[in-house]
C-alpha positions in Angstrom: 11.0 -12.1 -0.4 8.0 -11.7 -2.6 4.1 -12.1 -1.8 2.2 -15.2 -2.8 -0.1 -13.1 -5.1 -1.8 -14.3 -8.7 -0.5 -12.8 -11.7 2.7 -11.2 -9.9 5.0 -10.7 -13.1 8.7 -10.7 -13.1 9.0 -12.9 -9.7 12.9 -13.8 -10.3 14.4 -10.4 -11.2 15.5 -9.9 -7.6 13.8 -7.1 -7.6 11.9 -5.2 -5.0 8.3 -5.2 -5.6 6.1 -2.4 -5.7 2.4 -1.4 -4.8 1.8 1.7 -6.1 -1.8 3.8 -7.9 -3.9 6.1 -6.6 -5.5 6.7 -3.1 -9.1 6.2 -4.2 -10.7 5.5 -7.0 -11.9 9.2 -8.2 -13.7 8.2 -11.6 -13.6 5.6 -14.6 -10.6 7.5 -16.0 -7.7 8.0 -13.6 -7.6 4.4 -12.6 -6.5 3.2 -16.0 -4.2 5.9 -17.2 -2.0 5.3 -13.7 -2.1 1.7 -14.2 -1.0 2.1 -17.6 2.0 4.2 -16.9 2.7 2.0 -13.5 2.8 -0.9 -15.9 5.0 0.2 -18.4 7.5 1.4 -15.9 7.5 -1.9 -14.4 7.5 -4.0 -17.7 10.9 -2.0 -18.6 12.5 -2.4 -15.1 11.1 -5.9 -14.6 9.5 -4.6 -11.3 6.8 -7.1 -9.8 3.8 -4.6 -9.5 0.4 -5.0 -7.6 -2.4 -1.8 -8.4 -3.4 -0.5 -5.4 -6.5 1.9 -4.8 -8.9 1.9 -2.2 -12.8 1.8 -3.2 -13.7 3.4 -0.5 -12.0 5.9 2.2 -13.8 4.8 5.2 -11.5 7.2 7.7 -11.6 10.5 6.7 -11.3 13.2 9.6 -14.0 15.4 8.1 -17.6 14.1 7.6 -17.8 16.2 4.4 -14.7 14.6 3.1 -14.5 12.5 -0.2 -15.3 8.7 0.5 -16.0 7.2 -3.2 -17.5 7.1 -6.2 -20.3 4.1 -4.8 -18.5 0.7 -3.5 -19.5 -1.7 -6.5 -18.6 0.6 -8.9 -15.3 1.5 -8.1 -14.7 -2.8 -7.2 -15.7 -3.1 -10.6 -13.1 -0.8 -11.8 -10.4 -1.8 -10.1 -11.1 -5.5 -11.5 -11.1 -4.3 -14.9 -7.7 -2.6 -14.6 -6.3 -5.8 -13.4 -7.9 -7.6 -16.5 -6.8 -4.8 -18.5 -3.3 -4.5 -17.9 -2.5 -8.6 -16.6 -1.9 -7.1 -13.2 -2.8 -8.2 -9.3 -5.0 -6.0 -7.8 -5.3 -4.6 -3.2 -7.4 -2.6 -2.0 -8.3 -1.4 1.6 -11.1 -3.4 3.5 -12.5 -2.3 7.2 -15.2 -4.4 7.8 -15.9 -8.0 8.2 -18.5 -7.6 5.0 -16.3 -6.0 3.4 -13.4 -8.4 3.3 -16.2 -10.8 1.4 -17.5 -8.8 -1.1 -14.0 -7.0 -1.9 -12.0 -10.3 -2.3 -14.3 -11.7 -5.2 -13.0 -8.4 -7.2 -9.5 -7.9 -6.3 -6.2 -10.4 -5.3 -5.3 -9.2 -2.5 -6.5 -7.2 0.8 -5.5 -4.8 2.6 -6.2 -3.9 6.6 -5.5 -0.4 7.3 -3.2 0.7 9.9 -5.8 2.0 12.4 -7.6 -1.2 12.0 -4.3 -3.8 12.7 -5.8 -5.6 16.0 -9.2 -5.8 15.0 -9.3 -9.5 15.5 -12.7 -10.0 13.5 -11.5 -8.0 10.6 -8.2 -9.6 10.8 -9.8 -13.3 10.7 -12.6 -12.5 8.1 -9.8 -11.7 6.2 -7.8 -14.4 6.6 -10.9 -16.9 6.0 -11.1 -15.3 1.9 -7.8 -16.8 1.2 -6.6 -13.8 -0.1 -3.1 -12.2 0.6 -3.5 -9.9 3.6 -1.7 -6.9 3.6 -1.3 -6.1 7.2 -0.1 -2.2 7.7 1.4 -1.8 11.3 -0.4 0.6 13.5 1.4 3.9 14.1 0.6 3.4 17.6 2.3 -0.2 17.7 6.0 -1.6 18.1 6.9 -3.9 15.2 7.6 -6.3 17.4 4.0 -6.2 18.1 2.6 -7.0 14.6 3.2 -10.9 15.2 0.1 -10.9 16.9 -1.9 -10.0 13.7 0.3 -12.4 11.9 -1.2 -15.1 14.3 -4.7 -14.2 14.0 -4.0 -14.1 10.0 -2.4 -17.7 10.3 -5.5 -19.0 13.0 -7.3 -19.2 9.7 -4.7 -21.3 7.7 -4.3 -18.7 5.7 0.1 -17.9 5.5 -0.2 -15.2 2.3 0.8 -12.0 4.8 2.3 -9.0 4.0 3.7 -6.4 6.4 3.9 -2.5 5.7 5.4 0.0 7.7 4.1 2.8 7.4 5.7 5.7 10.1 5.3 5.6 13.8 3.6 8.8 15.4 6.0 11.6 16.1 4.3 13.7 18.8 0.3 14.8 17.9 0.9 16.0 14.1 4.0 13.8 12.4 5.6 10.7 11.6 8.6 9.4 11.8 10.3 6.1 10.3 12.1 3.6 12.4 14.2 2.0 9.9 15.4 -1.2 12.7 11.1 -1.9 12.5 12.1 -3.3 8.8 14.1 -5.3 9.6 12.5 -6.3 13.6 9.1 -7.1 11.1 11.4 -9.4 8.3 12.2 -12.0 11.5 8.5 -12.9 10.7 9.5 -14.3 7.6 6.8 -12.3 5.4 7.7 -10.0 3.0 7.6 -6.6 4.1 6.7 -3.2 2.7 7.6 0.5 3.0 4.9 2.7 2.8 7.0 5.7 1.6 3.9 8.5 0.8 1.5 7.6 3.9 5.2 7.9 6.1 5.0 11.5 4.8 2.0 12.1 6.3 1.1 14.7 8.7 -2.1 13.6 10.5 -4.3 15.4 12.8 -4.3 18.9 11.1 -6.2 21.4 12.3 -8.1 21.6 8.9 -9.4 18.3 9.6 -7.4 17.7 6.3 -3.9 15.6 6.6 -0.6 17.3 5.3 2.2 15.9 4.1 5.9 16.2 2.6 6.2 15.1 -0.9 9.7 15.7 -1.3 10.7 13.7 1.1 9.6 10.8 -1.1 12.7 10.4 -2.4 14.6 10.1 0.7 12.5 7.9 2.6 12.2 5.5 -0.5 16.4 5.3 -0.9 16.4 4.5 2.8 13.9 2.0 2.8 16.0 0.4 -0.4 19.1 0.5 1.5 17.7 -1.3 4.2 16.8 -4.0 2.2 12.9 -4.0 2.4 11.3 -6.1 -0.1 8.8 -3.9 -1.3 7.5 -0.3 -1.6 4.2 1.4 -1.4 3.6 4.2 -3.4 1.0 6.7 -4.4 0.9 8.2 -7.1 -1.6 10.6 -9.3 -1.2 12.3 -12.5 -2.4 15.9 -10.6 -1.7 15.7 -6.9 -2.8 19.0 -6.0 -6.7 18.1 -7.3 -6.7 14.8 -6.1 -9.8 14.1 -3.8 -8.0 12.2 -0.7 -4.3 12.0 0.0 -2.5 14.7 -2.4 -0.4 16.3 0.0 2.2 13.3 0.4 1.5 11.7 -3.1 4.7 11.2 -5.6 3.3 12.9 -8.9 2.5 10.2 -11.0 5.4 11.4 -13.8 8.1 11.7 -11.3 7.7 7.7 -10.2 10.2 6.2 -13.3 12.8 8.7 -12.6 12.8 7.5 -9.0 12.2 4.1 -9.8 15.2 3.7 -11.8 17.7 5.4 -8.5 16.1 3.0 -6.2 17.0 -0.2 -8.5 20.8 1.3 -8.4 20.6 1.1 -5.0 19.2 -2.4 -5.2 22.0 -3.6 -7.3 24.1 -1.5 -4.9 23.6 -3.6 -1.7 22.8 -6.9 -3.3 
């Protein structure tokens, strides 16, 4: 199953989809060179790709941690790699404001997992027409998540999209719960893995989140093989210096390599 989203290429390859591109938009640079190599991956796989980066980071553990370049600007960019590059653009919203202004630069929107029964974010949301990209709380049951579906659909808005992202695993982990793919796909909305923010380890003493990059792999052929519709990945050309999120993102040169072992086991259980 595929989302209901503008521009969304290569809609009848019976492929999984995949959003994948930085966790923030870091400068008027990075953005554009991911999307680029994103793109061309998915132009020779026929992959249905949406550009993902958040504008802001409106969560961060640390007061002194990065947020953003400045809202408009990095809206602006993220349009102009979806002009650029004939793509659909998400990107992270947490406020009712925000779900206005964001949706008149990007195609989709995204509600972060902390923010999944926030019934006024959820509806505001709902009421831009947009696709919503609902990612389940770590804290919730999937079974749970059709009661952010219902505020979603309250507005007569039906473009959903459900992510699993990792269920807490004590104070510091996460752990998948591969039966919440499929509890989730009873909703009949496409769902997502996230594979990199599964790989998280929040809560870190640093006020800084860990993670387990080389894992990515694993958790991404599981997710395949349990026949999720989509993936979420992120990805950056120098994870080590990115400024939010580098500890569990793929390396942005590594993504074709498993892109192509994921689409064998596509093939594999279709």
């Amino acid at each position: 199953m595929l989302p209901n989203i503008p521009n969304l290429k290569y809609t009848d390859s019976y492929n999984f989809f995949l959003i994948s591109g930085p966790c923030v938009i870091e400068n008027d640079i990075t953005p554009f060179l991911i999307a680029k190599e994103i793109s061309a991956i998915a132009d020779e796989f026929q992959i249905p790709f949406i550009f993902k980066a958040s504008y802001k980071k409106a969560n961060r553990s640390r007061l002194e941690s990065f947020t953003g370049i400045g809202d408009l600007e990095a809206l602006d960019i993220i349009e102009k790699v979806g002009f650029e590059y004939g793509i659909p653009t998400i990107t992270d919203i947490h406020t009712e404001a925000e779900a206005v202004v964001a949706s008149e630069y990007v195609d989709a929107l995204q509600i972060p997992a902390f923010l999944c029964r926030q019934t006024d974010l959820l509806l505001a949301a709902g009421h831009t027409g947009k696709s919503v990209n609902i990612k389940k709380g770590q804290f919730l049951s999937p079974e749970s998540m059709k009661f952010a579906i219902d505020k979603i659909k309250q507005t007569g808005n039906e473009n959903i999209i459900l992510t699993e992202r990792g269920s807490m695993f004590g104070y510091q982990d996460l752990i998948v719960d591969y039966r919440g793919i499929v509890a989730m796909q009873k909703n009949s909305f496409p769902v997502v893995l996230d594979i990199t923010h599964s790989l998280q380890q929040p809560n870190q003493a640093t006020g800084i989140s860990g993670g387990h990059p080389e894992l990515i792999e694993t958790i991404a052929k599981a997710g395949i093989a349990v026949g999720v519709d989509g993936i979420f990945i992120e990805t950056h050309p120098d994870p080590a210096n990115a400024k939010s999120d580098g500890a569990n993102m793929l390396q942005l040169d590594l993504l074709k390599e498993l892109i192509e072992k994921l689409i064998k086991i596509r093939k594999a259980i279709s």
